[in-house]
C-alpha positions in Angstrom: -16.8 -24.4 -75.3 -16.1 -20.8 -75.5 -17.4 -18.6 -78.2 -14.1 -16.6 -78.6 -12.7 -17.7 -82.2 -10.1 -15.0 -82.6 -6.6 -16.4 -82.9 -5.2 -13.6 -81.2 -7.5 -13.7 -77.8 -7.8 -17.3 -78.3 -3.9 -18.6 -78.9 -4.7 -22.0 -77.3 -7.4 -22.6 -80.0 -7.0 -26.1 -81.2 -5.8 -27.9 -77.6 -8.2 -30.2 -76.5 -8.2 -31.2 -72.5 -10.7 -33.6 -70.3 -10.7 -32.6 -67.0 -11.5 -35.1 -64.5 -12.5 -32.6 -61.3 -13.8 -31.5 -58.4 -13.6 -28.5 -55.9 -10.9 -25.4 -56.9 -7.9 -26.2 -58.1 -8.3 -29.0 -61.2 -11.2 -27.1 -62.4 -9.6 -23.4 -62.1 -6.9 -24.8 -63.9 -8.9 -26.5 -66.9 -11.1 -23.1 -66.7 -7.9 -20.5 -67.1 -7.2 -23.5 -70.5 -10.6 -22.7 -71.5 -10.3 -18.8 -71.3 -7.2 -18.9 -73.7 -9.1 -21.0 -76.3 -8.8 -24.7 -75.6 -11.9 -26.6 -76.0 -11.9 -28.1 -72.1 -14.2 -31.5 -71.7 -15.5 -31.6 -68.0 -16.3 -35.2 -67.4 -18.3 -36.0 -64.5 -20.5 -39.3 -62.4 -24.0 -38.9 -63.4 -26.1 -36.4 -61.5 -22.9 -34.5 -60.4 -19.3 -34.4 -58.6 -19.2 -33.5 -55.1 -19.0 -30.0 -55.7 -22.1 -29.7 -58.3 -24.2 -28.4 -55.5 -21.4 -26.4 -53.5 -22.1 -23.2 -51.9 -22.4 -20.1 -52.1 -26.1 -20.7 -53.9 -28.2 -18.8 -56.3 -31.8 -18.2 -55.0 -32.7 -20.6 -57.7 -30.5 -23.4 -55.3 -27.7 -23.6 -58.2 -24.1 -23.9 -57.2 -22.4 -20.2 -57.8 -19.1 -22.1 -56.6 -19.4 -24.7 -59.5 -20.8 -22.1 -61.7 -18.0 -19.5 -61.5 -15.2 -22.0 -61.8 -16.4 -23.9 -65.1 -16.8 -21.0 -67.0 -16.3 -21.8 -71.0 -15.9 -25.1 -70.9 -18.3 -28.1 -72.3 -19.7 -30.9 -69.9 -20.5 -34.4 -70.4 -21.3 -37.0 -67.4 -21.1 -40.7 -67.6 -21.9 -43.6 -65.1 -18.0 -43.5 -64.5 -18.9 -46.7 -62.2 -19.3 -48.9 -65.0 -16.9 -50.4 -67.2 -18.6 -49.1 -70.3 -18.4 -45.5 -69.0 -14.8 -45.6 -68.1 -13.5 -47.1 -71.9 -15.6 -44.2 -73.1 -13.9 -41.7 -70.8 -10.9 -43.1 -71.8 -11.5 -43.1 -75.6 -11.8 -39.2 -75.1 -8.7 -38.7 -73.4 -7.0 -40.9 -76.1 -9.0 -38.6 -78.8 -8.1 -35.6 -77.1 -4.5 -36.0 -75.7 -4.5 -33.7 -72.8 -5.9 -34.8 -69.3 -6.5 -32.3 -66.2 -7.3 -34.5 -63.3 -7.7 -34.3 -59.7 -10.4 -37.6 -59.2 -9.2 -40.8 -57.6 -7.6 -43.1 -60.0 -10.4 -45.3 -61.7 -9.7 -48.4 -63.8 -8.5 -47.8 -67.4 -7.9 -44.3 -66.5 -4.1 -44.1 -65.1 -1.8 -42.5 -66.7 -0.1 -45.8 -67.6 -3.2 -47.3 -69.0 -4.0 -44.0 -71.5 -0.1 -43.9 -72.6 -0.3 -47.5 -73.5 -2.5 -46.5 -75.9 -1.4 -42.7 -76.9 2.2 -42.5 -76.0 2.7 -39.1 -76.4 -0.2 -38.1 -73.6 -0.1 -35.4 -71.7 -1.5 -36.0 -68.1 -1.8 -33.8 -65.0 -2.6 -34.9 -61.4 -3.2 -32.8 -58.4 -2.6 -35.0 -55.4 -3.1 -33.5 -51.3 0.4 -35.1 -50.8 2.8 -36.7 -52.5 2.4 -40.1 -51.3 -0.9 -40.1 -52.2 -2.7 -39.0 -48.8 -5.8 -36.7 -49.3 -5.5 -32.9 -48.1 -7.5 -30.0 -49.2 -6.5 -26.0 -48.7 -8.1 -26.2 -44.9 -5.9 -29.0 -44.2 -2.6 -27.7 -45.7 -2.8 -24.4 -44.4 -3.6 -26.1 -41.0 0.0 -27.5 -40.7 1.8 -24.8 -42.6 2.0 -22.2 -39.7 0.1 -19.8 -41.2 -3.1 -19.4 -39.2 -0.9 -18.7 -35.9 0.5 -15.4 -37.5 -2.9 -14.6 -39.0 -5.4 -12.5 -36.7 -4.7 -10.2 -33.7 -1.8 -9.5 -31.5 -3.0 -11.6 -28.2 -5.1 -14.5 -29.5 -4.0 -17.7 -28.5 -6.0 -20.1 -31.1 -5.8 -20.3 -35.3 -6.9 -17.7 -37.2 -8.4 -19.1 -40.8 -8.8 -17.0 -43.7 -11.4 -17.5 -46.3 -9.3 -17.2 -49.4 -8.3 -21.0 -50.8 -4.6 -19.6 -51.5 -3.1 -22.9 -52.3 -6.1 -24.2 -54.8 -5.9 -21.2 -56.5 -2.3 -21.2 -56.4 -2.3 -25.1 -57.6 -5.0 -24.4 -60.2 -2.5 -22.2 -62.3 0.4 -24.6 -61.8 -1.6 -27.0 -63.3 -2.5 -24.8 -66.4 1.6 -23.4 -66.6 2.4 -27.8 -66.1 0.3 -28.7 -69.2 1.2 -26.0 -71.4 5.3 -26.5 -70.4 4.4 -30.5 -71.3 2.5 -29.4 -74.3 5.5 -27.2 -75.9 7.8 -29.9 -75.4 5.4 -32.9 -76.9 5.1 -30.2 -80.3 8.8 -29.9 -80.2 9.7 -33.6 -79.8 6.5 -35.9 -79.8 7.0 -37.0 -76.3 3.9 -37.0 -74.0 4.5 -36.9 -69.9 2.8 -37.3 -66.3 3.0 -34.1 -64.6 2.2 -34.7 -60.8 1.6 -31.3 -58.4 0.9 -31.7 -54.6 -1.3 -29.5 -53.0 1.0 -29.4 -49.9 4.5 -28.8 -51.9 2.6 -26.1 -53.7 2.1 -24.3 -50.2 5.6 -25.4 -48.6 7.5 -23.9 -52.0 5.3 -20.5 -51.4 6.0 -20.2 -48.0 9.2 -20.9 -48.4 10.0 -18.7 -51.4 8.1 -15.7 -49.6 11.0 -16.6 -46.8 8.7 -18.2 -43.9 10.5 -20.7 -43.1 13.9 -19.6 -43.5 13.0 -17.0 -41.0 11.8 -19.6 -38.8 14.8 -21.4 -39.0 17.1 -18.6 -38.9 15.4 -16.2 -35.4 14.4 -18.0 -32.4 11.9 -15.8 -31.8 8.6 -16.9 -34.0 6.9 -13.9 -35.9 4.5 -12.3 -34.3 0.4 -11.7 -34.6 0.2 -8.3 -35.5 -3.1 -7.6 -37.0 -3.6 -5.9 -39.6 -0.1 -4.3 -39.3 2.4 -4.9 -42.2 5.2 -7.3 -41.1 8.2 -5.4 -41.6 7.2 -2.2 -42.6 4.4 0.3 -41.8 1.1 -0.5 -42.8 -2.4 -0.5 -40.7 -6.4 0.1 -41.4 -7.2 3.9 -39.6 -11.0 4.2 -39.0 -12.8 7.4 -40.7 -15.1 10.4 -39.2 -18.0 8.1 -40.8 -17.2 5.3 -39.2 -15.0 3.5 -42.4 -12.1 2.1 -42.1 -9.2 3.0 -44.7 -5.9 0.5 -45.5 -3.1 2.1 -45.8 0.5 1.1 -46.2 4.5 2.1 -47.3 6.7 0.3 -49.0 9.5 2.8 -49.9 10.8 6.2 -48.7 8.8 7.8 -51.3 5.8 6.6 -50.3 6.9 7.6 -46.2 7.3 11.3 -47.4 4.6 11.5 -49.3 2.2 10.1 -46.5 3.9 12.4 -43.6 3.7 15.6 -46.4 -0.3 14.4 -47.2 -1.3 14.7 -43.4 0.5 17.4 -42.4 2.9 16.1 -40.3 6.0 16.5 -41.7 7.8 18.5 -38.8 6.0 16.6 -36.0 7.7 13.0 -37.4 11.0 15.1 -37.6 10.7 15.6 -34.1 9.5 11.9 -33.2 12.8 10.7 -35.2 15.2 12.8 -33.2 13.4 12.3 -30.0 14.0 8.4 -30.3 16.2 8.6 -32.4 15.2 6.8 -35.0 15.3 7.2 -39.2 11.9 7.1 -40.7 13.4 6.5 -43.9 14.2 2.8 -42.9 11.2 0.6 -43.3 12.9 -1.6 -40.2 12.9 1.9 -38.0 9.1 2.8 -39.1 7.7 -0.9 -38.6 9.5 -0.6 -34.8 7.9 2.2 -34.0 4.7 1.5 -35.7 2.6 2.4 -33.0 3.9 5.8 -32.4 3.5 6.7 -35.9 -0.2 5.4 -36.1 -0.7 7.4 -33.0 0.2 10.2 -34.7 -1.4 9.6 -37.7 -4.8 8.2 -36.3 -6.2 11.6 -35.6 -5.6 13.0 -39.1 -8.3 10.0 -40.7 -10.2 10.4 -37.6 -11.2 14.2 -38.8 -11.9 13.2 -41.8 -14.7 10.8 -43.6 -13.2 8.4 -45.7 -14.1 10.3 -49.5 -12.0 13.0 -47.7 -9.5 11.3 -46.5 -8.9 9.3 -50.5 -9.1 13.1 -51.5 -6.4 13.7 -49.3 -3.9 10.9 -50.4 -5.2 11.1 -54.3 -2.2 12.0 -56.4 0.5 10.7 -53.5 2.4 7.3 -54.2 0.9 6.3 -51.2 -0.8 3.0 -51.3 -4.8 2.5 -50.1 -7.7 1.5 -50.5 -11.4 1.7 -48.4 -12.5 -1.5 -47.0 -15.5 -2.8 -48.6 -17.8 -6.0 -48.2 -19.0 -7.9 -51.4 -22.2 -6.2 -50.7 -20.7 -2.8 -51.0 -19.5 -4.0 -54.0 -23.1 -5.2 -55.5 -24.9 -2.0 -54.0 -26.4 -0.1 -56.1 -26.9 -2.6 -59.1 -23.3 -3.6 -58.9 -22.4 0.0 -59.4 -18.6 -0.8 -58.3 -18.3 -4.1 -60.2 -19.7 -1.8 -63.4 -16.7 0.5 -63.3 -14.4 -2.9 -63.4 -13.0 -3.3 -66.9 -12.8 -6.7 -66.2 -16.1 -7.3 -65.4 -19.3 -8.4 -67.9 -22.7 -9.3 -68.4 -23.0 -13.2 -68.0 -26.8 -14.9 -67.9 -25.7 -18.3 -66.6 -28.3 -20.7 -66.9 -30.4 -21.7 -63.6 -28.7 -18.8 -62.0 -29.5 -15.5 -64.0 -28.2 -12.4 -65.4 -25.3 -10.9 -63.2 -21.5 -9.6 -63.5 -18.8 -11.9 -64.1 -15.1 -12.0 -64.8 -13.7 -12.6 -67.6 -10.0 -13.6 -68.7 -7.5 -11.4 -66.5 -5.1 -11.9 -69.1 -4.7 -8.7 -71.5 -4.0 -10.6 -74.9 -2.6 -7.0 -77.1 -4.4 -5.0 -74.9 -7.7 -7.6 -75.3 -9.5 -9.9 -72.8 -11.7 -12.6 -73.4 -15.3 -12.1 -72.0 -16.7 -14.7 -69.8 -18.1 -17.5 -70.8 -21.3 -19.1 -69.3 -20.5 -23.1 -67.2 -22.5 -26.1 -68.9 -25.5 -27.6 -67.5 -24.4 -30.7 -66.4 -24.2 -33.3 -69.2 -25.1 -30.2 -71.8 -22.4 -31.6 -74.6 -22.5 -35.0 -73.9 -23.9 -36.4 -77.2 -21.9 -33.8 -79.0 -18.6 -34.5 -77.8 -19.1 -38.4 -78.0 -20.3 -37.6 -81.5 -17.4 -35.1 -82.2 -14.3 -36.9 -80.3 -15.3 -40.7 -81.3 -17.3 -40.3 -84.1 -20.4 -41.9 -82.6 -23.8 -42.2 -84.5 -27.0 -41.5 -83.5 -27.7 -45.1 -83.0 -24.8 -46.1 -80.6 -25.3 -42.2 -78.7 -29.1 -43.5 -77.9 -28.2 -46.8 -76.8 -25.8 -45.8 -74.5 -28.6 -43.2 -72.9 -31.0 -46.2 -72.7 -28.9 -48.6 -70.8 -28.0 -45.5 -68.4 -24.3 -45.0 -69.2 -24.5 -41.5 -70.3 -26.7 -38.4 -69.5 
């Protein structure tokens, strides 16, 4: 459980959830819980879920995946195969009220069977689909359309990105759920199933970010474009020392400030009249796109990239140097250092390194990070803590192999 006791970096002190969980999503979603102060139970089979040994790996052969999602929170594992294990699972969630769950429905542990006996549960499941069919980010994003707009103009197969958008996405609707069903079981007593689908959560995005309205609206589909903005002017320029800079506009301001920053204020002039064209208009600069970085290529071309930020320092310009996570780790984590966000963690069977901690800024405050349980680390304390076990029954329940 995390260490943080102050009220006011901690406002969720007091909640109690078991999480039931595997992969991104459920346990991102019991972890941001955690951060804010609730005392987060991660229940899993004996020896591990399926993502206990997930990669990336430490050089000790420790999970970093399962490490960096679990952060803060307090394990126990149970032979969740016997009937013994489940009533015990069950008896927490009863104890505790709150339940985070993406596993496969188990005996004793629906929804209908806990609210039978605590009526006013709370109870979150994260499903693939809603009928019940499995589906995991890869899947999703699959038949959402997205990997067909997603690399370069001219390639005819899908283009996967690494990011898990839709866990991560899912993961905090799951946190915002509990806490909505929360409020209204203080305000009226009531408990309630909260069911999220992986795949709605990644139709409603790209619907809301107007996808597929678009698509239903042109005939003609969107197009690869690169790393080109859609819509507007935005592209990655490569630097005199061979880096590569992205840079983008959003707004007039930030047009003139890039055309005044390179230099080539009266040469764009020109270029609009020539067309004509009005540079002002993000749909004229994203149609001419490839005049524009034509002219601009040479200016970043000149320069080497800490020349080229000095350039566009100060500007409303938006930018940034590409990096890899090993620039970012160079030098003794020399980038990560100057993160604010960023601490000190030693993680157990992994080592001291950099972690984040709480992005939320609680009065100007963030909760430091947390180190993830060994597997089974709380066990006897939350069965002691939750249902009042004694020694006794806690040591016959290791013996005949039902808890570890």
């Amino acid at each position: 459980m995390t260490d943080v006791t102050d009220e006011e970096i901690a406002p969720l002190a007091g909640m109690r959830v078991i999480e039931l969980s595997s992969f991104v999503a459920a346990p991102l979603g019991g972890m941001t819980l955690a951060q804010l102060g609730a005392d987060v139970v991660r229940v899993d089979p004996l020896g591990g879920g399926p993502d206990a040994r997930r990669w990336p790996l430490a050089p000790s052969g420790r999970s970093l995946y399962w490490a960096g999602l679990n952060k803060g929170k307090r394990s126990v594992t149970v032979d969740l195969r016997s009937a013994r294990g489940r009533e015990l699972v069950a008896a927490m969630a009863v104890a505790a009220g709150t339940v985070l769950t993406n596993a496969p429905p188990r005996a004793g542990l629906s929804y209908e069977e806990l609210a039978e006996r605590r009526p006013d549960l709370v109870y979150a499941r994260l499903l693939g689909h809603r009928d019940g069919r499995p589906a995991v980010d890869y899947t999703v994003n699959a038949g959402l359309g997205l990997p067909y707009v997603t690399g370069p103009a001219g390639h005819d197969g899908p283009v996967n990105h690494v990011l898990p958008a839709w866990d991560v996405a899912c993961g905090l609707y799951l946190a915002v759920g509990l806490l909505a069903a929360e409020r209204r079981r203080a305000a009226t007593g009531r408990g309630r199933r909260i069911d999220l689908a992986l795949h709605d959560v990644a139709l409603a995005t790209a619907g809301n970010l107007g996808f597929l309205a678009e698509a239903q609206l042109h005939a003609a589909g969107r197009p690869r474009i690169g790393n080109d903005l859609y819509g507007d002017f935005g592209r990655d320029f490569g630097t005199a020392d061979g880096r590569r800079l992205m840079v983008l506009v959003l707004t007039e301001r930030h047009w003139r400030d890039l055309v005044a920053a390179t230099g080539l204020t009266r040469v764009v002039s020109a270029l609009e009249q020539a067309l004509p064209a009005d540079f002002r208009s993000e749909s004229d600069r994203y149609a001419h796109r490839e005049a524009l970085a034509g002219l601009l290529a040479p200016w970043f071309a000149a320069r080497t990239a800490a020349q080229a930020e000095e350039g566009l320092q100060g500007t409303s310009v938006l930018w940034s140097r590409y990096r890899t996570f090993e620039d970012l780790a160079a030098g003794g984590a020399a980038a990560l250092r100057g993160e604010p966000l960023m601490a000190p963690l030693d993680q157990p069977g992994v080592g001291p390194h950099l972690a984040p901690g709480g992005p939320l800024l609680l009065d100007g405050r963030q909760v430091p990070p947390s180190p993830a349980p060994e597997l089974g680390e709380h066990t006897d304390e939350v069965l002691a803590d939750l249902l009042s076990l004694s020694p006794p029954e806690l040591a016959s329940l290791h013996a005949d192999g039902v808890v570890a």
